[in-house]
C-alpha positions as CSV (number, residue, x, y, z in Angstrom):
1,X,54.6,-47.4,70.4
2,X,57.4,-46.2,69.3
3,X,61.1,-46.9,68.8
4,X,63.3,-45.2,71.6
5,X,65.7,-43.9,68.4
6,X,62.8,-42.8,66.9
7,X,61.2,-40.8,70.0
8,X,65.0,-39.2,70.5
9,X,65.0,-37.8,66.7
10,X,61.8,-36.5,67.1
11,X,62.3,-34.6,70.6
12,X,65.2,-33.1,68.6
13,X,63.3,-32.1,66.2
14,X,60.9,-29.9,68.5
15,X,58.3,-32.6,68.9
16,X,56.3,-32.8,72.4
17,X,54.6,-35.4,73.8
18,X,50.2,-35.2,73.1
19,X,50.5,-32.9,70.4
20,X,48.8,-34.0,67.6
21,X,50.3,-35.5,64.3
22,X,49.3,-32.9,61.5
23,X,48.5,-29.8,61.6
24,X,47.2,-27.5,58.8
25,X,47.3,-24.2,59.3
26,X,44.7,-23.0,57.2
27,X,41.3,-20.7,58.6
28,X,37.9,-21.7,58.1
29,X,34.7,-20.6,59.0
30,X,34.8,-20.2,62.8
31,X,38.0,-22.8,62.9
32,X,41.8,-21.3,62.8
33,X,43.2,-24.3,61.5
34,X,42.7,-28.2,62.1
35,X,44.8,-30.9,64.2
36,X,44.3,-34.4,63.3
37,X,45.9,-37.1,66.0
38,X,46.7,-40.3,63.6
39,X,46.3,-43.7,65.8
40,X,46.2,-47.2,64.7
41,X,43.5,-49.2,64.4
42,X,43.7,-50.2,68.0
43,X,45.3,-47.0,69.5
44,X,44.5,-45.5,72.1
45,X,43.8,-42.1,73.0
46,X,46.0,-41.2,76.0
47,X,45.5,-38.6,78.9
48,X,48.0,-36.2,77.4
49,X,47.0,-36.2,73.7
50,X,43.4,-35.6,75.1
51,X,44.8,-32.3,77.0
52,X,46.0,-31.4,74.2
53,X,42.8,-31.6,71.6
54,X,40.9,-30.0,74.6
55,X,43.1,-27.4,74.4
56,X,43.6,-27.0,70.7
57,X,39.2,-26.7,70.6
58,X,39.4,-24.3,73.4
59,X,42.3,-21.9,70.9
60,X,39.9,-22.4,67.9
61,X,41.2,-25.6,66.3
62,X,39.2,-28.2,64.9
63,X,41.1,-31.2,66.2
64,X,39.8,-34.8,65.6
65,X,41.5,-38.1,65.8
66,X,41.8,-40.6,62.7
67,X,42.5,-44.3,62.7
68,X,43.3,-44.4,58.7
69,X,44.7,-42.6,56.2
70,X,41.1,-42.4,54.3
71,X,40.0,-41.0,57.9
72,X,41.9,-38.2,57.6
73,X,41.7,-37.7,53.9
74,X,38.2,-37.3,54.6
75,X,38.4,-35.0,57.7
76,X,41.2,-32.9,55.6
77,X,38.3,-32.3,52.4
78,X,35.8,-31.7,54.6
79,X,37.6,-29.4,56.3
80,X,38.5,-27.4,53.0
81,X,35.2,-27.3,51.5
């Protein structure tokens, strides 16, 4: 959850509600880039940010959701190799 100031900057700043944390813009193989949702250890995945990984696989993203910073390390290399 976040703080309401912190929610206002970011809507500012472009940010919509779902959309995944990172995204790297980079091609490989049959992916177009990669999405990666960043939750904490007890996160939970909500309706929305599920619309939007379903719709980021069906445009040709690889989009997974992490739960550490190793996580996504990990899914980040393997990505790139």
């Amino acid at each position: 959850v976040r703080h309401p100031a912190t929610a206002v900057k970011l809507k500012h700043e472009g940010a919509k509600a779902g959309v995944e944390d990172i995204a790297l813009d980079v091609a490989r193989n049959m992916w177009h880039g990669l999405r990666i949702e960043m939750k904490a250890k007890d996160g939970v995945h909500s309706e929305i940010q599920k619309e939007w990984q379903q719709f980021h696989l069906d445009q040709g993203y690889y989009s997974v959701v992490c739960y550490s910073f190793l996580e996504a390390r990990n899914e980040i290399v393997r990505y790139l190799s």
